[in-house]
C-alpha positions in Angstrom: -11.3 -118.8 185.2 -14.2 -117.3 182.9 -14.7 -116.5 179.5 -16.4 -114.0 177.7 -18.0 -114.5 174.1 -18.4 -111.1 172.4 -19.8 -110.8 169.0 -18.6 -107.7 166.4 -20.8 -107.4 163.3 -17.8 -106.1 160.1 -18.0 -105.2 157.0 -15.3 -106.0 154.7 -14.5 -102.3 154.4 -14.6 -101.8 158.2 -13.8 -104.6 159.2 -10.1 -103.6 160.7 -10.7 -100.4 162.2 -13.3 -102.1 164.0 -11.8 -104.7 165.3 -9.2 -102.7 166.5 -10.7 -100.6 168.2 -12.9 -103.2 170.2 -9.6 -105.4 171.1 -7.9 -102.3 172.2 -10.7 -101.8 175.2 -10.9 -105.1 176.3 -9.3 -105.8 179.9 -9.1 -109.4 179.5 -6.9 -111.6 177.8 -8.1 -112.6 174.2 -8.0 -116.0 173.4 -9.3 -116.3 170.0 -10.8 -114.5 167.4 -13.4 -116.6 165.1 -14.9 -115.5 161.6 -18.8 -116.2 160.8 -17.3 -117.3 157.0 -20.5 -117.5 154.9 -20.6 -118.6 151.4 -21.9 -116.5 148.2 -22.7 -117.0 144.7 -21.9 -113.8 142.4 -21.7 -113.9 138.3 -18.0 -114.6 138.7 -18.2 -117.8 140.5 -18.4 -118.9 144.3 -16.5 -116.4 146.8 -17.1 -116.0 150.9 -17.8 -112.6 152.7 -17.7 -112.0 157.0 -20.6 -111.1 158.0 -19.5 -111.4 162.0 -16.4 -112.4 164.1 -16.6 -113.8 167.9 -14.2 -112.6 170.6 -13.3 -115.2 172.9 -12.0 -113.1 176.1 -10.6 -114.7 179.2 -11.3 -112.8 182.4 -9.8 -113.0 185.3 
Protein backbone atom coordinates (compact mmCIF):
# COMPACT_ATOMS: atom_id res chain seq x y z
CA UNK A 1 0.00 0.00 0.00
CA UNK A 2 1.43 3.60 -1.01
CA UNK A 3 0.64 7.00 -0.36
CA UNK A 4 0.76 10.01 -2.11
CA UNK A 5 1.34 13.59 -0.50
CA UNK A 6 0.00 16.29 -2.74
CA UNK A 7 0.15 19.90 -1.85
CA UNK A 8 -2.79 22.63 -3.12
CA UNK A 9 -1.72 26.26 -2.61
CA UNK A 10 -5.76 28.27 -1.65
CA UNK A 11 -6.79 31.28 -1.05
CA UNK A 12 -9.51 31.88 1.15
CA UNK A 13 -11.73 33.01 -1.66
CA UNK A 14 -10.73 29.99 -3.84
CA UNK A 15 -10.14 27.83 -1.61
CA UNK A 16 -13.41 25.44 -2.36
CA UNK A 17 -13.59 25.45 -5.88
CA UNK A 18 -10.22 24.42 -5.78
CA UNK A 19 -10.20 21.84 -3.79
CA UNK A 20 -12.94 20.40 -5.43
CA UNK A 21 -11.85 20.18 -8.33
CA UNK A 22 -8.44 18.55 -7.43
CA UNK A 23 -10.29 15.80 -5.18
CA UNK A 24 -12.60 15.14 -7.95
CA UNK A 25 -9.53 13.87 -10.32
CA UNK A 26 -7.80 11.92 -8.03
CA UNK A 27 -7.97 7.97 -8.60
CA UNK A 28 -6.96 7.01 -5.27
CA UNK A 29 -8.53 6.89 -2.11
CA UNK A 30 -8.14 10.10 0.12
CA UNK A 31 -7.14 9.72 3.42
CA UNK A 32 -6.87 12.96 4.88
CA UNK A 33 -6.94 16.46 4.10
CA UNK A 34 -4.51 18.78 6.40
CA UNK A 35 -4.51 22.72 6.53
CA UNK A 36 -1.03 24.73 6.62
CA UNK A 37 -2.96 27.09 9.64
CA UNK A 38 -0.65 30.08 9.99
CA UNK A 39 -1.16 32.77 12.47
CA UNK A 40 -1.58 36.69 11.69
CA UNK A 41 -1.73 39.79 13.48
CA UNK A 42 -4.25 42.54 11.96
CA UNK A 43 -5.46 45.94 13.83
CA UNK A 44 -8.40 43.85 15.06
CA UNK A 45 -6.57 41.32 17.06
CA UNK A 46 -4.91 37.86 16.32
CA UNK A 47 -6.79 35.73 13.42
CA UNK A 48 -5.34 32.57 11.15
CA UNK A 49 -5.47 32.42 7.26
CA UNK A 50 -4.57 28.90 4.87
CA UNK A 51 -2.06 29.50 3.04
CA UNK A 52 -1.85 25.53 1.77
CA UNK A 53 -3.65 22.24 2.45
CA UNK A 54 -1.82 18.53 1.97
CA UNK A 55 -3.67 15.71 0.33
CA UNK A 56 -2.94 12.52 1.77
CA UNK A 57 -3.98 9.88 -1.21
CA UNK A 58 -3.72 6.21 -0.85
CA UNK A 59 -2.91 4.38 -4.01
CA UNK A 60 -3.39 1.16 -4.75
Amino acid sequence: MKHKVHRLDVKSDNMQEKLQLFLNDLRGEVVAVIPNVKPTFQLMGATAKINYLLIVEKVA
